[in-house]
C-alpha positions in Angstrom: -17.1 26.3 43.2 -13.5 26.7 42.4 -14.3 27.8 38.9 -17.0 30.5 40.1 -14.3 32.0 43.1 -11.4 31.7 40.2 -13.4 33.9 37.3 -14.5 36.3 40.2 -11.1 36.5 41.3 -9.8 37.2 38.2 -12.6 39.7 37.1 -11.6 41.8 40.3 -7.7 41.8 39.6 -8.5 43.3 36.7 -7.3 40.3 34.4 -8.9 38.7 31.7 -8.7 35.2 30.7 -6.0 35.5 28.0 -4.5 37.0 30.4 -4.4 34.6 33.1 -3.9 31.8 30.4 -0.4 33.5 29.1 0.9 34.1 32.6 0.4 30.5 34.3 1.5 29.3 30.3 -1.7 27.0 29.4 -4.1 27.3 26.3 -6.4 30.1 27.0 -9.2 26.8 25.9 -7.2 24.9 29.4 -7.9 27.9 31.3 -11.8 28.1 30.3 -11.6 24.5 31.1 -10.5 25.3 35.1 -12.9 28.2 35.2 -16.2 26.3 33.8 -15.0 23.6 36.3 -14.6 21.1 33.2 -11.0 20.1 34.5 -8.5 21.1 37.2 -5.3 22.4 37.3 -2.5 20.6 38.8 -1.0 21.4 42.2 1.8 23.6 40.5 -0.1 25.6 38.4 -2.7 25.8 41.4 0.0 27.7 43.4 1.0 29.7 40.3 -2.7 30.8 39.9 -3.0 32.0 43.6 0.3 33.5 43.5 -0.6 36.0 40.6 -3.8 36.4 42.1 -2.5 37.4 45.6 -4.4 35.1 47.6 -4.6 31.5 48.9 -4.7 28.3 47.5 -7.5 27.6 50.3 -9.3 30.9 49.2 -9.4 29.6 45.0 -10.7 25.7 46.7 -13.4 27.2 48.8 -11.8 26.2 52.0 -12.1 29.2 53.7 -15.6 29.0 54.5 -16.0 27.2 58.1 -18.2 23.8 58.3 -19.9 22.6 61.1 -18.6 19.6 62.7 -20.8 16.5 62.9 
């Protein structure tokens, strides 16, 4: 789900992937990787992601969305 919210994210900024990949500094490949859900970024480049972005780190994890308690 983080993938999916990140590429959509992005997509509405007006970035694209190259972009993204030279302004957090990873491997445009790396940044594929975080958007396919393949691998995660780490906590720092996390924050970096959501600060470029303009939204929360919750937002990019999903965790904005409101579960039902058992």
């Amino acid at each position: 789900m983080f993938g999916e919210r990140l590429n959509a994210v992005r997509k509405e900024r007006g970035f694209t992937a190259q972009q993204m990949a030279d302004k957090i500094n990873v491997a445009i490949r790396t940044y594929r990787n975080y958007e396919s859900g393949t691998t995660s970024p780490s906590l720092k480049i996390l924050v970096r992601i959501a600060d470029i972005l303009d939204v929360s780190t919750d937002y990019l994890l999903c965790r904005d969305e409101k579960t039902e308690e058992p």
